[in-house]
N, CA, C and O atoms as a printed pandas DataFrame, in Angstrom:
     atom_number atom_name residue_name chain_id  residue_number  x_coord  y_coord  z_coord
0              1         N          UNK        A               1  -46.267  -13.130   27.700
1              2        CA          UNK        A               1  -47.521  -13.616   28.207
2              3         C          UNK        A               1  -47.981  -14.740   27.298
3              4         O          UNK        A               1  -47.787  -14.616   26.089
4              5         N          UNK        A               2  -48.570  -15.817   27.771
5              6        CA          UNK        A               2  -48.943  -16.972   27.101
6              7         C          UNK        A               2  -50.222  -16.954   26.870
7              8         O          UNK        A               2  -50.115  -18.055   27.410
8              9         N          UNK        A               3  -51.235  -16.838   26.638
9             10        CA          UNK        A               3  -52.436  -16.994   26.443
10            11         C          UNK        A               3  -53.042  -17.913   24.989
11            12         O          UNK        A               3  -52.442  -18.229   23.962
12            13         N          UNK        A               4  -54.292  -18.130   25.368
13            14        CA          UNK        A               4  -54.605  -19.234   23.949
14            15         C          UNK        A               4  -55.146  -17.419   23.511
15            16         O          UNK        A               4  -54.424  -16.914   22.651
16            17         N          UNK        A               5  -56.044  -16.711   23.920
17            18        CA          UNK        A               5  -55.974  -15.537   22.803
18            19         C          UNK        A               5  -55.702  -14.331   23.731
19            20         O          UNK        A               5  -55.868  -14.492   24.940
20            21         N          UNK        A               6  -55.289  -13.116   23.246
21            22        CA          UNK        A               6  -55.258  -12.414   23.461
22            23         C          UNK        A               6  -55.071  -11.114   22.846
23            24         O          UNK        A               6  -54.083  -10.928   22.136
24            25         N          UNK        A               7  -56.001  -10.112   23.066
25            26        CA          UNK        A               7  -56.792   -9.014   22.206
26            27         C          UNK        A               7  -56.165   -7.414   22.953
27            28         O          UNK        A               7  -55.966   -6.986   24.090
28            29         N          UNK        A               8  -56.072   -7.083   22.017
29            30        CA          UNK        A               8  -55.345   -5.422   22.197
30            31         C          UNK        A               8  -56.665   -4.549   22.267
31            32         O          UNK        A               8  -57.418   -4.712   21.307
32            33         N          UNK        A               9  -57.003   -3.810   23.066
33            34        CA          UNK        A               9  -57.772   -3.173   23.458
34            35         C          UNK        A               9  -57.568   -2.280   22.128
35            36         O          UNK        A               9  -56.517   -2.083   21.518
36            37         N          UNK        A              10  -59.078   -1.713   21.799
37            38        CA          UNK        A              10  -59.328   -0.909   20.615
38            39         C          UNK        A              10  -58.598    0.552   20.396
39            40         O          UNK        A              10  -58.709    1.119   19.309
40            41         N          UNK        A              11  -57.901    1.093   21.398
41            42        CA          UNK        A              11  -56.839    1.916   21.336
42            43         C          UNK        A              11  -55.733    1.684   20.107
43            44         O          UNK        A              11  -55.692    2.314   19.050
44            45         N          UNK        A              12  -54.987    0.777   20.466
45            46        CA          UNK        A              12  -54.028   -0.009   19.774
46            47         C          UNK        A              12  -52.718    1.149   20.190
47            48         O          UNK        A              12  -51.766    1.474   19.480
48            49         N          UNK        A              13  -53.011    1.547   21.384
49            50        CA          UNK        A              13  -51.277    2.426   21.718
50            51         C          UNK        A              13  -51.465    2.398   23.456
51            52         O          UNK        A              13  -52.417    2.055   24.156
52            53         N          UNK        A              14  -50.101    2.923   23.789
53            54        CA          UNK        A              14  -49.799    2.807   25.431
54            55         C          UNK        A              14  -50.959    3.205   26.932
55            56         O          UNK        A              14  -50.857    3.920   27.929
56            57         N          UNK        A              15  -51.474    2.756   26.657
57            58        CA          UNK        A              15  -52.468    3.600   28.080
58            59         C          UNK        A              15  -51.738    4.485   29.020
59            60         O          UNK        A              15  -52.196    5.432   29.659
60            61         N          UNK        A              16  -50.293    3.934   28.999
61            62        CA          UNK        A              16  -49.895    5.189   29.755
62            63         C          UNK        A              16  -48.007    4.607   29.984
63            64         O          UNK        A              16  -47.802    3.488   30.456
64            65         N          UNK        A              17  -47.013    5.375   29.650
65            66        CA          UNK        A              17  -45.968    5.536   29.491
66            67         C          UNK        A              17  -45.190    6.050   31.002
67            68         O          UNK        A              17  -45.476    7.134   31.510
68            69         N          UNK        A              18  -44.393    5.301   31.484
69            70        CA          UNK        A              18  -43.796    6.161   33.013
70            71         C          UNK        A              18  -42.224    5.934   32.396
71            72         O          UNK        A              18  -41.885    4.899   31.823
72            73         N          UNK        A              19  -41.460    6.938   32.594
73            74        CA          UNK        A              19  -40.577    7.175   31.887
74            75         C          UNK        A              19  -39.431    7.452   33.457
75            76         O          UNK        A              19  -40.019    8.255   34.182
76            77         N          UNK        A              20  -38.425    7.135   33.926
77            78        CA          UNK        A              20  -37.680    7.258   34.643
78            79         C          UNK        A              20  -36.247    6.726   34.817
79            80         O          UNK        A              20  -35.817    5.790   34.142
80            81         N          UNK        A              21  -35.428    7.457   35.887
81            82        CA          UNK        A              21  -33.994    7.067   35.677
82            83         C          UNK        A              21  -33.301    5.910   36.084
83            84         O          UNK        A              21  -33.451    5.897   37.306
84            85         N          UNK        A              22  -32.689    5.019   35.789
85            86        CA          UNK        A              22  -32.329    3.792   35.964
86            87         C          UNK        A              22  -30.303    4.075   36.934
87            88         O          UNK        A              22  -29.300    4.604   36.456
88            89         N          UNK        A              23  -30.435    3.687   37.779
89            90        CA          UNK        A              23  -28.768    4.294   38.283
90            91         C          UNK        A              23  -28.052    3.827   37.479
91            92         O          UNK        A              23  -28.525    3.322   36.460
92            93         N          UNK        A              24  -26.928    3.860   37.676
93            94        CA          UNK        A              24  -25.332    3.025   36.844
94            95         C          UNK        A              24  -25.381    1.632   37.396
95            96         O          UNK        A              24  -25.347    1.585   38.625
96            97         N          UNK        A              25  -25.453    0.492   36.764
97            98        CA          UNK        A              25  -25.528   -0.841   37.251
98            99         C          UNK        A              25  -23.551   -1.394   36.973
99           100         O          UNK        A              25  -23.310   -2.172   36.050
100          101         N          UNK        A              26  -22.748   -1.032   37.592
101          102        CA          UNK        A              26  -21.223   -1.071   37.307
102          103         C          UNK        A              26  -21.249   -2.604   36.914
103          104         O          UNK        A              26  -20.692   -2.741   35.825
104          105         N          UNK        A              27  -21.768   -3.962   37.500
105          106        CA          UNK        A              27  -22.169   -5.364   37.586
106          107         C          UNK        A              27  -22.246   -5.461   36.056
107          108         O          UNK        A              27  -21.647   -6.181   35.257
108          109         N          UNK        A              28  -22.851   -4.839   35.957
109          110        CA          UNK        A              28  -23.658   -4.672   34.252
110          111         C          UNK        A              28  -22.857   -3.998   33.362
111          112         O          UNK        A              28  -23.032   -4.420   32.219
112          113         N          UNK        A              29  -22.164   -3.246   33.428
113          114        CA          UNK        A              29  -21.735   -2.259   32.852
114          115         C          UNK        A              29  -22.455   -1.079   31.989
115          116         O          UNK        A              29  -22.322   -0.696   30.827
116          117         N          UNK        A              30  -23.394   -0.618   33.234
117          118        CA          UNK        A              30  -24.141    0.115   32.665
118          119         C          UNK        A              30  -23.892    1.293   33.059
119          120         O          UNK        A              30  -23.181    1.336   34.063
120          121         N          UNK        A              31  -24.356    2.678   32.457
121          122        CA          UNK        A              31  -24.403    3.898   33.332
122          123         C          UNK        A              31  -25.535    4.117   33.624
123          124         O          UNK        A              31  -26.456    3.336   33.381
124          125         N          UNK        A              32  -25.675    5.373   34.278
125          126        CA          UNK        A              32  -26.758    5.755   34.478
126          127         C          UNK        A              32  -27.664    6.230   33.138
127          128         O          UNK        A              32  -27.277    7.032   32.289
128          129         N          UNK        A              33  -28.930    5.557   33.155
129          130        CA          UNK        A              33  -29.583    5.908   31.758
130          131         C          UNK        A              33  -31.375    5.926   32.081
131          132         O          UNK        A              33  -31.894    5.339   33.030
132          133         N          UNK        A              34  -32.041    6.658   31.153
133          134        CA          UNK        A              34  -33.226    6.595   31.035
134          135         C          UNK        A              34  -34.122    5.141   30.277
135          136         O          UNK        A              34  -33.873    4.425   29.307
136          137         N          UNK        A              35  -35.234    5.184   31.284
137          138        CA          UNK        A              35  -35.760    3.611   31.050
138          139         C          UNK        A              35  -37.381    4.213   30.749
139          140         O          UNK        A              35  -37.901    5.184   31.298
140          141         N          UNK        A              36  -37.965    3.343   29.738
141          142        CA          UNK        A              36  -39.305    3.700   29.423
142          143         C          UNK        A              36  -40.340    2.413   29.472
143          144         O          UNK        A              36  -40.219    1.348   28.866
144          145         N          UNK        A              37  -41.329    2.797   30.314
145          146        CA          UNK        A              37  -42.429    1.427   30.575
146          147         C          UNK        A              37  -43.487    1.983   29.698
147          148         O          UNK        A              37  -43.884    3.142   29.815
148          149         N          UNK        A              38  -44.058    0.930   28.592
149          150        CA          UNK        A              38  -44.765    1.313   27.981
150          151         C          UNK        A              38  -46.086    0.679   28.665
151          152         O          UNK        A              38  -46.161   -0.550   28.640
152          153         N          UNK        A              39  -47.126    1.399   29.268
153          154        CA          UNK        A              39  -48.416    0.737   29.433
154          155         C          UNK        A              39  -49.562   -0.154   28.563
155          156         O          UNK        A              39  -50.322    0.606   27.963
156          157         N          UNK        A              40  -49.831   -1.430   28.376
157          158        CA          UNK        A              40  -50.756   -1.754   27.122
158          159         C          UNK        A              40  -51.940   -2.563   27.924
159          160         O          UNK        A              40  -51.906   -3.638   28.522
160          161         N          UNK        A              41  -53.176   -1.465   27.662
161          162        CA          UNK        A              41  -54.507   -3.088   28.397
162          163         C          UNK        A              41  -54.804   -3.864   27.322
163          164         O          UNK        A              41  -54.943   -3.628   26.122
164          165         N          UNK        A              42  -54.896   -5.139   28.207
165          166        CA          UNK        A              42  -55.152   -6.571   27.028
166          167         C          UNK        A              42  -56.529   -7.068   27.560
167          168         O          UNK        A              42  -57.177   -6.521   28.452
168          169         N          UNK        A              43  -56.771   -7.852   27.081
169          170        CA          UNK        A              43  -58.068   -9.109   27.660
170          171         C          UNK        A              43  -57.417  -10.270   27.081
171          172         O          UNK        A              43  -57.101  -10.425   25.901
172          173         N          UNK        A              44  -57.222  -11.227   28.252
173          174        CA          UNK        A              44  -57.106  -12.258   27.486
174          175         C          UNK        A              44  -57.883  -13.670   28.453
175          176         O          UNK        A              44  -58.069  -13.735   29.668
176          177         N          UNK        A              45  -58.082  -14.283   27.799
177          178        CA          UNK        A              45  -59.204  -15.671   27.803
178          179         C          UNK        A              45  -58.066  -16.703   29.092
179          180         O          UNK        A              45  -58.602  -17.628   29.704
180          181         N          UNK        A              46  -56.643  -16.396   29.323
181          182        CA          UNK        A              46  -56.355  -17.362   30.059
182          183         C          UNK        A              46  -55.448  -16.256   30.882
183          184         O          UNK        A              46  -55.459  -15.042   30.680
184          185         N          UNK        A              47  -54.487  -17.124   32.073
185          186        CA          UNK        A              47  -53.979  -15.541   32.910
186          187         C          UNK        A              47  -52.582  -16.304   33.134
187          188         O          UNK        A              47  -51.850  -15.815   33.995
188          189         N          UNK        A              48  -52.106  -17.515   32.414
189          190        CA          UNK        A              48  -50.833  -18.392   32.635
190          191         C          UNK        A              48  -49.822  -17.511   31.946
191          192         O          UNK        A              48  -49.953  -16.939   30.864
192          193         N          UNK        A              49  -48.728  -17.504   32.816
193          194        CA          UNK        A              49  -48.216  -16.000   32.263
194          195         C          UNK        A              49  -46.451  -16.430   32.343
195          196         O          UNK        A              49  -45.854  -16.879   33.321
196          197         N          UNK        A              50  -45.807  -16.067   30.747
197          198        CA          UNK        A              50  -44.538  -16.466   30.980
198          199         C          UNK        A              50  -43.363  -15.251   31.224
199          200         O          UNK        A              50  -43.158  -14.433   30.328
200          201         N          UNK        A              51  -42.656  -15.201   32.433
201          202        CA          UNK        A              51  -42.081  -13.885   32.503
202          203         C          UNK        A              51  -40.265  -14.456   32.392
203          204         O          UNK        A              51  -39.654  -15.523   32.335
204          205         N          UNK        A              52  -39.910  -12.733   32.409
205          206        CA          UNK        A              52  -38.543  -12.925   32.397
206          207         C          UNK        A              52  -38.073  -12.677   33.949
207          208         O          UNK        A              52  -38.419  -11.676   34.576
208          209         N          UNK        A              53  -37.250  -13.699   34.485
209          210        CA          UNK        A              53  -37.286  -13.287   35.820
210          211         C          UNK        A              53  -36.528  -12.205   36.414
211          212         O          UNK        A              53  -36.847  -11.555   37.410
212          213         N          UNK        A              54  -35.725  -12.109   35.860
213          214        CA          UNK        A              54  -34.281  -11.130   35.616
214          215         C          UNK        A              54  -34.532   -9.964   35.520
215          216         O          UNK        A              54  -33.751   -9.111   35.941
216          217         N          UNK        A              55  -35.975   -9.598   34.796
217          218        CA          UNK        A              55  -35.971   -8.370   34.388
218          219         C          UNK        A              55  -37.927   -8.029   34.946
219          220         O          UNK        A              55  -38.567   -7.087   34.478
220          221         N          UNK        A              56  -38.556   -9.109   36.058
221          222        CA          UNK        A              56  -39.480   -8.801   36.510
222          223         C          UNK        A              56  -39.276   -9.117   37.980
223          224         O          UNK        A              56  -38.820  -10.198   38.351
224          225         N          UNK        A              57  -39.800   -7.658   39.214
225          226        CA          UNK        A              57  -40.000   -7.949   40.674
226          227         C          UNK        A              57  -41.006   -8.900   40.773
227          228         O          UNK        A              57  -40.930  -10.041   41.228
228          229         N          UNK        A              58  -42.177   -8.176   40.188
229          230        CA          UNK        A              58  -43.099   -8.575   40.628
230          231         C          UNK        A              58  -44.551   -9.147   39.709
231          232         O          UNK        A              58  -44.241   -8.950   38.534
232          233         N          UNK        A              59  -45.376   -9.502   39.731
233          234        CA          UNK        A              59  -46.303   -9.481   38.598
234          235         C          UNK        A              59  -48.079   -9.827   39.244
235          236         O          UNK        A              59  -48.260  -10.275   40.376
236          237         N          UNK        A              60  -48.826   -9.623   38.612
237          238        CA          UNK        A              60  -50.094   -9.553   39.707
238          239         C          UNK        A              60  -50.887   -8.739   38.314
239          240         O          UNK        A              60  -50.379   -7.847   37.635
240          241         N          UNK        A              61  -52.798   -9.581   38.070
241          242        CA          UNK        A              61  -54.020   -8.889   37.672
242          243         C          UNK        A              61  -54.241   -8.071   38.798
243          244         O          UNK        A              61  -54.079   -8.365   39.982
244          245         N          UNK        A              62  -54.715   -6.779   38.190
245          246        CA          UNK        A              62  -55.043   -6.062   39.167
246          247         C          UNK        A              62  -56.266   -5.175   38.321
247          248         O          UNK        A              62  -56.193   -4.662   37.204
248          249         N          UNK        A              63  -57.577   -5.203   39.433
249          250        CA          UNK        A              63  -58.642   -4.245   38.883
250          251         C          UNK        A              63  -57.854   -2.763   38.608
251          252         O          UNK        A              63  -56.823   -2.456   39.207
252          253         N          UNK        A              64  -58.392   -2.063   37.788
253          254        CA          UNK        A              64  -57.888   -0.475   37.418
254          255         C          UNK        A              64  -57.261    0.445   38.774
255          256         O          UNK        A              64  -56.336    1.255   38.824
256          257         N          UNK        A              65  -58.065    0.006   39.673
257          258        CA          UNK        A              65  -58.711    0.855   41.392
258          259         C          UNK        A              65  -56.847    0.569   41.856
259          260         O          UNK        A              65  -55.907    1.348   42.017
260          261         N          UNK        A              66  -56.983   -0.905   41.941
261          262        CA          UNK        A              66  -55.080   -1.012   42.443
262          263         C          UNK        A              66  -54.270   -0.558   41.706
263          264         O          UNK        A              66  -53.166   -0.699   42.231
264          265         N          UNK        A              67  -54.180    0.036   40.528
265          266        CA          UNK        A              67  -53.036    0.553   39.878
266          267         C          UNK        A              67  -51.799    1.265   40.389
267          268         O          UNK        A              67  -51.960    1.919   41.419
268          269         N          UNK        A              68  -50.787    1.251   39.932
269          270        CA          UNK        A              68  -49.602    1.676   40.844
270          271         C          UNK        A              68  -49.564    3.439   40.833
271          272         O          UNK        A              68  -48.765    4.035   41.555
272          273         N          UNK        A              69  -50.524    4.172   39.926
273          274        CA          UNK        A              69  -50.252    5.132   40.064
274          275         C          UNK        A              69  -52.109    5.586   39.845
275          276         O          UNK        A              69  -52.912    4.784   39.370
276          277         N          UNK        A              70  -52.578    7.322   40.406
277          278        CA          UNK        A              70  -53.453    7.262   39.937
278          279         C          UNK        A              70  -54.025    7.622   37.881
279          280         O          UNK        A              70  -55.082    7.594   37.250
280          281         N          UNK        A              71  -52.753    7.880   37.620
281          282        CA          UNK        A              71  -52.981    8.246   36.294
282          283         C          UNK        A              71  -53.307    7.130   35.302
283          284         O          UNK        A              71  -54.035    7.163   34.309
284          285         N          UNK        A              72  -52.504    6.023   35.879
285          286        CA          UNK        A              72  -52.143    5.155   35.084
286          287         C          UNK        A              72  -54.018    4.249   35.384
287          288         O          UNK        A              72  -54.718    4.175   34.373
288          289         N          UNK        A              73  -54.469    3.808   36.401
289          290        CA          UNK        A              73  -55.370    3.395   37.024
290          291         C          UNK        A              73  -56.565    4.468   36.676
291          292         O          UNK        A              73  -57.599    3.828   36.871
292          293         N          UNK        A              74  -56.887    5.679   36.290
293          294        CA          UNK        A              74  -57.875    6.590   35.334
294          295         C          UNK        A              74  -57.974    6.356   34.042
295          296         O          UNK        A              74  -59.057    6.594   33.507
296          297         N          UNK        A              75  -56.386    5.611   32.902
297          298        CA          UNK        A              75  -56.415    5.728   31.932
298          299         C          UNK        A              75  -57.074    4.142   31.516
299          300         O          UNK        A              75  -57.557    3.894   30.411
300          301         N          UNK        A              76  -56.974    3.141   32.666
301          302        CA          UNK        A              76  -57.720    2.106   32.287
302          303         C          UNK        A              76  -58.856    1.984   32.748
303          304         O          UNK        A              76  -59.664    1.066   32.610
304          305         N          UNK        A              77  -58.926    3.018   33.360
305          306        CA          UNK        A              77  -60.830    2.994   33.952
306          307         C          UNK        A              77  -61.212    3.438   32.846
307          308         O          UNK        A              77  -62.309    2.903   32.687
308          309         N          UNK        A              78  -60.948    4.259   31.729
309          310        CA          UNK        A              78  -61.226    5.223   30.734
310          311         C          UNK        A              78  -61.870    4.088   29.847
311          312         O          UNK        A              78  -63.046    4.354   29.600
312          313         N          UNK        A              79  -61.383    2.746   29.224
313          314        CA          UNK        A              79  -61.118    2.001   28.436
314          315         C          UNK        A              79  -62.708    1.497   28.318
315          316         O          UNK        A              79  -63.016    0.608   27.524
């Protein structure tokens, strides 16, 4: 993420962790293995955003309310 600043919410750890199985990517030479998304809320002053494309579907601000899950979307309403 590019931002001129950007601030770690006073937590300073994951808002919320989704932990799940990734198949065997054979292309890759991968097996089947466990993958971990670490959740982090930020604030930041600009929203120009540099991603990896390879390794992102999709990307989007979203109020707490749209969150992809309801746990995850409670733990930043919490904040």
């Amino acid at each position: 993420m590019a931002a001129r600043r950007l601030v770690a919410l006073p937590r300073h750890r994951p808002v919320d962790i989704d932990i799940h199985e990734i198949p065997a990517n054979p292309a890759k030479g991968e097996p089947t293995h466990w993958h971990a998304d670490f959740h982090f809320a930020c604030w930041a002053e600009e929203s120009r955003i540099s991603i990896q494309p390879e390794e992102i579907v999709a990307f989007a601000w979203l109020p707490s309310a749209d969150l992809s899950t309801s746990r995850l979307a409670a733990s930043v309403a919490a904040i």
